[in-house]
Backbone as CSV, one residue per row, in Angstrom:
resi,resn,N_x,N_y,N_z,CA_x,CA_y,CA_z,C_x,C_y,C_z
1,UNK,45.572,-18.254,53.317,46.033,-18.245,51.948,44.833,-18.020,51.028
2,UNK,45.370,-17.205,50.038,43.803,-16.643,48.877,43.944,-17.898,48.204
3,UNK,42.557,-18.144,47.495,42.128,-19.004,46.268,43.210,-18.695,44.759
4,UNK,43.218,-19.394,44.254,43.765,-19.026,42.735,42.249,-18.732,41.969
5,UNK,42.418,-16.850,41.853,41.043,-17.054,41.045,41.544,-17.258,39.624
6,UNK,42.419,-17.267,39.079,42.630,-17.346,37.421,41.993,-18.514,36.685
7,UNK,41.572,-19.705,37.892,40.641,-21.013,37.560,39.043,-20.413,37.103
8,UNK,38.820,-19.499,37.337,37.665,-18.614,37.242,36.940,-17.869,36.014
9,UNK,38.524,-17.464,35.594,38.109,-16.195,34.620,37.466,-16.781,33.211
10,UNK,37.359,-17.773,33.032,36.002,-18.844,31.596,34.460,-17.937,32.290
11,UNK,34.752,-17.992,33.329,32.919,-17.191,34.097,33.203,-15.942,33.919
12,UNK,34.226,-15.011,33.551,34.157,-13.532,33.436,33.762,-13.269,32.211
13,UNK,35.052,-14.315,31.695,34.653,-14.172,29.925,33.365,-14.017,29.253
14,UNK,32.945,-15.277,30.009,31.275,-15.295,29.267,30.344,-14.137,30.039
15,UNK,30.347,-13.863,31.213,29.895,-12.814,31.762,29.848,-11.615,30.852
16,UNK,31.375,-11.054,30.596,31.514,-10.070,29.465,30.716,-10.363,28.116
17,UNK,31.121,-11.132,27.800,30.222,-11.757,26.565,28.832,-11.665,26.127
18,UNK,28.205,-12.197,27.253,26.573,-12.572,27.312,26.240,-10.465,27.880
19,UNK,27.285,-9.416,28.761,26.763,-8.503,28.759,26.857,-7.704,27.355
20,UNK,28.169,-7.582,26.535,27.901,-7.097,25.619,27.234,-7.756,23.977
21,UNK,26.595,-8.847,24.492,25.547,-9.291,23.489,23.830,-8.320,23.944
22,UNK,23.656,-8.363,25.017,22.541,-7.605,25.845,23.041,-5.958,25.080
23,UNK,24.193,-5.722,25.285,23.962,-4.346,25.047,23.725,-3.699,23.464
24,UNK,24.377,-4.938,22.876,24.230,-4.993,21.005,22.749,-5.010,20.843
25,UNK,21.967,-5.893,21.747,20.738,-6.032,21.173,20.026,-4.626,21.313
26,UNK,20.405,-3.626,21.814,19.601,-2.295,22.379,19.956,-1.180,21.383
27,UNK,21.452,-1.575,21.105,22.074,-0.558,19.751,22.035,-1.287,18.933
28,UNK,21.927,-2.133,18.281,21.780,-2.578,16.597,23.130,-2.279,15.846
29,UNK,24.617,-1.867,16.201,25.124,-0.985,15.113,26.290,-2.058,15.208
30,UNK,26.001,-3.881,15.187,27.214,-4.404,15.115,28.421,-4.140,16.143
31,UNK,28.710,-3.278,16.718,30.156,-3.374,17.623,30.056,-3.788,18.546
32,UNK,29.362,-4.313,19.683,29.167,-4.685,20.735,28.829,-6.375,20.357
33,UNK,28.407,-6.760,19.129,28.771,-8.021,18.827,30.027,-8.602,18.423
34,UNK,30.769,-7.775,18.026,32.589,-7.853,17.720,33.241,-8.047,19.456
35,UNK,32.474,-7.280,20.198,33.445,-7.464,21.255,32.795,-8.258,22.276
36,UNK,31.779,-8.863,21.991,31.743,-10.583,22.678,32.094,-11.432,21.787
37,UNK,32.029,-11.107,20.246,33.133,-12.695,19.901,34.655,-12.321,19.998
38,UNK,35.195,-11.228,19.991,36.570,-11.275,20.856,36.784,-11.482,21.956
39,UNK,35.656,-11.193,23.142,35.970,-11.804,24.285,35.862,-13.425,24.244
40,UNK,34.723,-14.196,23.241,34.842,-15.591,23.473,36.300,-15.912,22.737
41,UNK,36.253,-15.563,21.803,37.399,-16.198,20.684,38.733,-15.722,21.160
42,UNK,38.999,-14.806,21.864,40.537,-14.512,21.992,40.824,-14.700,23.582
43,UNK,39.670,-13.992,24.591,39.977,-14.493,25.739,39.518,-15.454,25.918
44,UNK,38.303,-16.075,26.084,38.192,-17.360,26.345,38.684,-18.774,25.829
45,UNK,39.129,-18.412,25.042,39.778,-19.064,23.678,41.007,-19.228,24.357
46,UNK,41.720,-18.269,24.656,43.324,-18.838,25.088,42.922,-18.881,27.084
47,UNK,42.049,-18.588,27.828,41.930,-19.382,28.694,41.872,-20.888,28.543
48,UNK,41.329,-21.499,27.157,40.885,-22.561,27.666,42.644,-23.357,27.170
49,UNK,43.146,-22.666,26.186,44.525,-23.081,25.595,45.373,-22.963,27.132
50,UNK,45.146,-22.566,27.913,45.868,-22.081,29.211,46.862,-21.327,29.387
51,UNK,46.787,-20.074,28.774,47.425,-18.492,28.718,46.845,-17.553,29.933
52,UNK,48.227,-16.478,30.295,47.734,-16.271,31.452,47.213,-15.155,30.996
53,UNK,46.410,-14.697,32.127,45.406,-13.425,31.977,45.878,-12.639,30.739
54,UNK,46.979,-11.987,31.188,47.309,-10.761,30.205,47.260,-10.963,28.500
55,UNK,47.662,-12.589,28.376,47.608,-12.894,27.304,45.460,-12.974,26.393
56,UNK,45.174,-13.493,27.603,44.025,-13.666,27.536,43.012,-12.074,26.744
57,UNK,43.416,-11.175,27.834,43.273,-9.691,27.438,43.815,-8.954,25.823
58,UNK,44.874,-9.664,26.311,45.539,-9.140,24.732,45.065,-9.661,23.409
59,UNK,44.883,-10.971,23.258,43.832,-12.057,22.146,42.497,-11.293,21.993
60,UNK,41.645,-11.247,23.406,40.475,-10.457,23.439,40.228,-9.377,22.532
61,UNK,41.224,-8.363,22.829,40.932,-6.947,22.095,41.840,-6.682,20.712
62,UNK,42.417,-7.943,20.604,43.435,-8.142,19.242,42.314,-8.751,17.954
63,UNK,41.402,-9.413,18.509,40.276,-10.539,17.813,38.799,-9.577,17.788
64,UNK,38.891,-8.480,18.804,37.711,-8.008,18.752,37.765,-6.137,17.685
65,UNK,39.284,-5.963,17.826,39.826,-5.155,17.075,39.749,-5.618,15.677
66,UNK,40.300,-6.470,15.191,40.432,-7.236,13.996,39.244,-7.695,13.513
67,UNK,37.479,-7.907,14.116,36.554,-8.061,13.718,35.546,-6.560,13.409
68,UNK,36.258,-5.531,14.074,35.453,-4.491,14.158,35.913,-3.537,12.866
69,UNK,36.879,-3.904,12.320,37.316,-3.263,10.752,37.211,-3.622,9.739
70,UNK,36.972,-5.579,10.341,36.327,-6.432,8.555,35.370,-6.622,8.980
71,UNK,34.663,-7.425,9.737,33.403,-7.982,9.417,32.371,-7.020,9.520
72,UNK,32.673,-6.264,10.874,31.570,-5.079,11.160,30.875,-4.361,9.997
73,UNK,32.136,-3.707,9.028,31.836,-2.863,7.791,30.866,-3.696,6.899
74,UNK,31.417,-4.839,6.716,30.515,-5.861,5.365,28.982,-6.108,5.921
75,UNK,28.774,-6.085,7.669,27.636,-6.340,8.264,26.599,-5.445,7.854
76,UNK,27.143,-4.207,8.372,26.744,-2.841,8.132,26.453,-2.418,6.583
77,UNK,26.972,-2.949,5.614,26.588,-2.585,4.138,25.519,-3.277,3.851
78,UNK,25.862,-4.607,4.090,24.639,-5.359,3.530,23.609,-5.460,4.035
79,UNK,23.541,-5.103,5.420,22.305,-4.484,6.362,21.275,-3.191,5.480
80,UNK,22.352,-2.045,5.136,21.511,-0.921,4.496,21.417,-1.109,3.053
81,UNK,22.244,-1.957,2.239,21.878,-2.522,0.730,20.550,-2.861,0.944
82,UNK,19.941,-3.831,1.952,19.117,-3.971,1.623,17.592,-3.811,1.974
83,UNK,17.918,-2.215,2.741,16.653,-1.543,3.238,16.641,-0.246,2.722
84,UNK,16.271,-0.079,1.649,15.722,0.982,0.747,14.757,1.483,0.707
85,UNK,14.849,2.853,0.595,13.588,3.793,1.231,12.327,3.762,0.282
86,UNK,11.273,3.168,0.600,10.438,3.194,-0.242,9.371,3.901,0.304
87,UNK,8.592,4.710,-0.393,8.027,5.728,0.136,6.296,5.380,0.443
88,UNK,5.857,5.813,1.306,4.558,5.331,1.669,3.473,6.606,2.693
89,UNK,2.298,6.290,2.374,1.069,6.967,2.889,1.389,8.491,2.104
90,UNK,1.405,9.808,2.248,1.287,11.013,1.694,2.501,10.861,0.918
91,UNK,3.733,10.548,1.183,4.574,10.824,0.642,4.695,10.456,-1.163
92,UNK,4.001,8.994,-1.325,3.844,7.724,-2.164,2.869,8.256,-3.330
93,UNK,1.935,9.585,-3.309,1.491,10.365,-3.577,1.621,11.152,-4.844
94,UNK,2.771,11.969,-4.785,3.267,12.391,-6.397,3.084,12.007,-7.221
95,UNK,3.184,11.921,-8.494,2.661,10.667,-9.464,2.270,10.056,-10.017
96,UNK,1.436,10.066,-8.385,0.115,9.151,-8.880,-0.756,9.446,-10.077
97,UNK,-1.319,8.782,-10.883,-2.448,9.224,-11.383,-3.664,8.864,-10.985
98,UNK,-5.193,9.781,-11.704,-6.137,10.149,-11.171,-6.974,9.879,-12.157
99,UNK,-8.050,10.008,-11.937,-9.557,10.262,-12.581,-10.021,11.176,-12.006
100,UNK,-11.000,12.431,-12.855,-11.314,13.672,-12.206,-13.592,12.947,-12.048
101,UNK,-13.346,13.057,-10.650,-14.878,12.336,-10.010,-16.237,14.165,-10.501
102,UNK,-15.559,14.654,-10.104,-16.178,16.199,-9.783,-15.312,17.451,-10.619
103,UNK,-16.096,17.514,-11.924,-15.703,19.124,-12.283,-15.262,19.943,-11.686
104,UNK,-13.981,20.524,-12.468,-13.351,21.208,-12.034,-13.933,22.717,-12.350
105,UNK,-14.204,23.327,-11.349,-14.716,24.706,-11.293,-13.543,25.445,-9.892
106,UNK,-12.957,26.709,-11.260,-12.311,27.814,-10.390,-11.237,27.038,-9.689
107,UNK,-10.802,25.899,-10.641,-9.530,25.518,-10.223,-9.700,24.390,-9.480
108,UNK,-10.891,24.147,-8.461,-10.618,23.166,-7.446,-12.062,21.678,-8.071
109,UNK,-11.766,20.775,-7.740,-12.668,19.647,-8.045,-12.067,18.392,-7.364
110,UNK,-12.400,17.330,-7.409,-12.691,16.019,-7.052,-12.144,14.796,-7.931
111,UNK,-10.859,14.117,-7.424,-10.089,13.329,-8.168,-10.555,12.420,-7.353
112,UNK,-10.489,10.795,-7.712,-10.045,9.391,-7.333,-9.114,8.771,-7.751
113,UNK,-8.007,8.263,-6.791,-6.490,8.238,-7.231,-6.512,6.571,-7.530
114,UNK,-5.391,6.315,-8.267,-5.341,5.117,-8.756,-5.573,4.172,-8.081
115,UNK,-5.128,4.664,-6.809,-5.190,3.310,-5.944,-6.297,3.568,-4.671
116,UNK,-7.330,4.022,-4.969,-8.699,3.987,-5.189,-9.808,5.016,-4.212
117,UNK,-8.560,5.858,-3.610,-9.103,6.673,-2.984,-9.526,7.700,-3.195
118,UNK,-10.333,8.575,-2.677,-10.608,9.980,-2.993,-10.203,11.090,-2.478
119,UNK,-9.665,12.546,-3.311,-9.655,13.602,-2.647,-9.725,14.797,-3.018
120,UNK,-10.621,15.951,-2.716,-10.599,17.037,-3.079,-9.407,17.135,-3.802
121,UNK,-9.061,17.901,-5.202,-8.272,18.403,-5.731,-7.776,19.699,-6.152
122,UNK,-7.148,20.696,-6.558,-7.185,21.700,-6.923,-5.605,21.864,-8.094
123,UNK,-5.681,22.598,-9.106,-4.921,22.215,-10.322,-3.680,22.967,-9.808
124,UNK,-2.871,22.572,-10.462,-1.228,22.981,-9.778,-1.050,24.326,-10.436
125,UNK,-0.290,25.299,-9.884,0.229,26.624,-10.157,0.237,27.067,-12.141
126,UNK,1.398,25.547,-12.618,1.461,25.664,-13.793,0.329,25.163,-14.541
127,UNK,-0.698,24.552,-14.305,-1.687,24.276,-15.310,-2.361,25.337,-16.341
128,UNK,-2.702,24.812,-17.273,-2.838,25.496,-18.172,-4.444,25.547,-18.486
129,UNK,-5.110,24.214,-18.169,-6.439,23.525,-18.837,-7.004,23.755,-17.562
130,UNK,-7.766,24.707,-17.425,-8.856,24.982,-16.137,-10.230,24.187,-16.331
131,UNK,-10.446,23.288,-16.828,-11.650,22.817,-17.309,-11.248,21.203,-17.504
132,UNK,-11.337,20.781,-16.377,-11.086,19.388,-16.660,-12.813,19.058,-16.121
133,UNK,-13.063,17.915,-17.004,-14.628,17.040,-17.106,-14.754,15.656,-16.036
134,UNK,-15.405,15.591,-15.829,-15.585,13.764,-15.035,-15.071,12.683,-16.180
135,UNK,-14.011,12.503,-15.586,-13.549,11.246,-16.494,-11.834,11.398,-17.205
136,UNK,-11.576,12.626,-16.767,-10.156,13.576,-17.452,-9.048,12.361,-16.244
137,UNK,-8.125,12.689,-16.609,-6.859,11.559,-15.937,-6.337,13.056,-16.024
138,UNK,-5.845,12.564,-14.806,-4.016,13.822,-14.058,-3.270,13.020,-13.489
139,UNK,-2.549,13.933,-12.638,-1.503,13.637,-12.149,-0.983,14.442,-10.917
140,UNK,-0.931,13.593,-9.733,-1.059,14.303,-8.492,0.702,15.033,-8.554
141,UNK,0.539,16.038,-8.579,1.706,16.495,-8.436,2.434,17.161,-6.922
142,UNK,1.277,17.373,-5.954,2.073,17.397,-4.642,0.912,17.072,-4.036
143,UNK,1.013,17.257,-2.352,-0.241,17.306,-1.696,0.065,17.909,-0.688
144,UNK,-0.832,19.162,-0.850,-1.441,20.108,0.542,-2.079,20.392,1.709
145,UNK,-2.024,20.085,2.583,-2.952,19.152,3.725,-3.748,17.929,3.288
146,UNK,-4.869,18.128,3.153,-6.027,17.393,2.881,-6.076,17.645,1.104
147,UNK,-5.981,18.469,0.539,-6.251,18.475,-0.735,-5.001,17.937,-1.730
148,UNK,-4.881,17.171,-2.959,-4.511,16.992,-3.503,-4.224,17.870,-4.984
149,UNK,-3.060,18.278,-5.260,-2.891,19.198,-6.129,-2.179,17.806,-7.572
150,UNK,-3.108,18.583,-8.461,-3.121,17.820,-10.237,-2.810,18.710,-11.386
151,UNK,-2.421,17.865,-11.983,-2.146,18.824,-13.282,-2.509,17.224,-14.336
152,UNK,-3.017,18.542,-15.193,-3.756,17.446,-16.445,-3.139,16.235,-17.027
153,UNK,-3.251,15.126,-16.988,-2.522,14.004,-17.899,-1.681,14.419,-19.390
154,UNK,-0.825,13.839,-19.400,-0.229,13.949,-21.262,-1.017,13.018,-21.646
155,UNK,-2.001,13.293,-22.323,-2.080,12.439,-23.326,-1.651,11.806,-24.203
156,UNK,-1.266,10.444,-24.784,-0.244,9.901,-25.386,-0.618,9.966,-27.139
157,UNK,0.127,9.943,-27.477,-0.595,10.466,-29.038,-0.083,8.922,-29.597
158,UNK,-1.337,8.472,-30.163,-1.122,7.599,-31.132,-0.134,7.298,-32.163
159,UNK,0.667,5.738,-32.127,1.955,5.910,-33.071,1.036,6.237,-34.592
160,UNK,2.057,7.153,-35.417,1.744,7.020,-36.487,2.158,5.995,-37.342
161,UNK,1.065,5.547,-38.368,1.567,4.678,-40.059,2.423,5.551,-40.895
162,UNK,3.104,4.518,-40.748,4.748,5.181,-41.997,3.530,4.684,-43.166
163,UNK,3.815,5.110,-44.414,2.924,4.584,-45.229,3.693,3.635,-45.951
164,UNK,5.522,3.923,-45.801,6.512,2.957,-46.585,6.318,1.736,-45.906
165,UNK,6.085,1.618,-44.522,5.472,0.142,-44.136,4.234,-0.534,-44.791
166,UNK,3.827,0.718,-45.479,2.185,-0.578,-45.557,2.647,-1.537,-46.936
C-alpha cells in the first residue's frame, strides 16, 4: 500500500516558494515574488486550512494572479519614481560653466570647469567672440573627445535705477 503523500505537500509549497524567491532575486521585475506569496498564501494557506490539492492549486494561482495586477504595478512605479536619471562624468558636462586658463587663439584655448577641472577648449560653431582673455567665463556647450567645446558667457547686465524709485 502507497503512503498518503498529500501529508507532504506544506514541503512542496515552500519548496516552490523559497525557488521562486531565488529566481526574483536574479530578475528584479517583482513577478516571481507574487508567485511565492501566492504559493504561501493560497496554497499553503489552504493546505494548512485542510483543502485538497486542487483547491490548494486553485487559491495559489487565484492569490498570485490577484497580486500580480495590484501590488506588482504600485511596486514597479514607486521603484522607478524614485530612480531618476541623473547625469554624470562626460555627460554632466553641458552647462557647465568655465573660466578661460589659456587664450584663446584661432578658436582653440584652455578652460577650467566649475567643478575644478581642466580642459583644452575650442569655441562652438556659433560663437561669435574669437578672443576670449584669461579670466572670460563660458559655457561648455558639448564635448568632443578630449576637448571641450564653449561658447562665451552672457553676461548679466546690471538691474537698472528707475529714477521714480529714488
Amino acid at each position: 500500500m502507497l503512503p498518503d503523500l498529500t501529508q507532504y505537500t506544506w514541503i512542496a509549497w515552500l519548496v516552490l516558494a523559497l525557488v521562486f524567491i531565488i529566481i526574483e532575486l536574479v530578475t528584479l521585475e517583482f513577478t516571481f515574488l507574487m508567485l511565492a506569496a501566492g504559493s504561501l498564501i493560497g496554497g499553503l494557506g489552504v493546505w494548512l486550512l485542510g483543502g485538497p490539492w486542487w483547491l490548494q492549486i486553485a487559491a495559489a494561482a487565484a492569490v498570485s494572479l490577484v497580486l500580480l495586477f495590484t501590488i506588482r504595478p504600485l511596486l514597479l512605479r514607486a521603484l522607478r519614481r524614485s530612480s531618476r536619471l541623473v547625469p554624470s562624468n562626460v555627460d554632466a558636462l553641458p552647462g557647465l560653466g568655465a573660466r578661460v586658463t589659456r587664450r584663446f587663439e584661432h578658436g582653440a584655448g584652455e578652460v577650467k570647469l566649475d567643478n575644478g577641472e581642466t580642459w583644452t577648449a575650442q569655441l562652438a560653431a556659433g560663437s561669435q567672440s574669437a578672443d576670449l582673455d584669461v579670466g572670460d567665463r563660458v559655457v561648455v556647450t558639448a564635448v568632443r573627445g578630449a576637448t571641450a567645446e564653449v561658447a562665451p558667457a552672457a553676461t548679466p547686465t546690471p538691474p537698472s535705477k528707475d529714477v521714480s524709485d529714488a
